[in-house]
N, C-alpha and C positions, 0 to 999 in steps of 0.2 A: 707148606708154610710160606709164606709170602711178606717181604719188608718193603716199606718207602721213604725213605728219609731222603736230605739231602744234604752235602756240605758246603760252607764259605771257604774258597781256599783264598779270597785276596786276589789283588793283583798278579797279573800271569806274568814273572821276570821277561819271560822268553828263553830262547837254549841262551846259557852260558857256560865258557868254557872251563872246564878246570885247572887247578894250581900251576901243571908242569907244561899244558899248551898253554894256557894266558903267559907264566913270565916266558918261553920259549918264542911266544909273539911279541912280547915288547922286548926281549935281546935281540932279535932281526930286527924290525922296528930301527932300533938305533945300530944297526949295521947291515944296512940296505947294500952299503956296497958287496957284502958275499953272494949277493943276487945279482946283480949288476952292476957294476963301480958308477953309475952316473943317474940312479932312481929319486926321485924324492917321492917323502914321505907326504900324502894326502889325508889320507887318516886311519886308522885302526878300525877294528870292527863297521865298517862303512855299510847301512843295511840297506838292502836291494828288495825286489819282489821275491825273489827265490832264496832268500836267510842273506847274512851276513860275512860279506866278502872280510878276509881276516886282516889285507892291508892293502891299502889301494893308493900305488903308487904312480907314479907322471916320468917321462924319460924328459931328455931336454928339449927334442922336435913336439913334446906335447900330446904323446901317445900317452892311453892310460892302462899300467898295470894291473891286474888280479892276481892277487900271490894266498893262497890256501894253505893251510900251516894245517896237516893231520897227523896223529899220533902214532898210529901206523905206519910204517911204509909201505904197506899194499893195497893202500886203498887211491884208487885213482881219482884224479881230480884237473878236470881240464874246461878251461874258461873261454870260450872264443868268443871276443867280439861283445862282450860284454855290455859296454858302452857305446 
């Protein structure tokens, strides 16, 4: 037996995060300094070719941060050179 149908699902959101990493990201977010005391904030979810950097921050010489917020602590996550 053999079926064909197909579905509408709508618009593809894209990955979003859920409840406890999204506000986890905007309380760092607004306390940049426990990451570096002298970060600013560029923007939140900033999307890239490879998904969406979680906070993408500026130091003051104008370098630019990638800060990855995972749920885990064993999953690695390392950004070189990004920009």
């Amino acid at each position: 037996m053999t079926s064909d149908f197909s579905q509408e699902f709508g618009i593809d959101p894209g990955l979003q995060g859920d409840g406890v990493k999204t506000h986890f990201q905007i309380l760092l977010a607004e306390k940049l300094v426990m990451i570096e005391t002298s970060l600013e904030l560029i923007r939140r979810e900033y999307p890239t070719n490879i998904g969406p950097v979680d906070l993408l921050c500026r130091t003051p010489s104008g370098e630019t941060v990638a800060v990855g917020v995972k749920r885990r602590g064993d999953i690695e996550f390392n950004i070189t050179h990004l920009f």
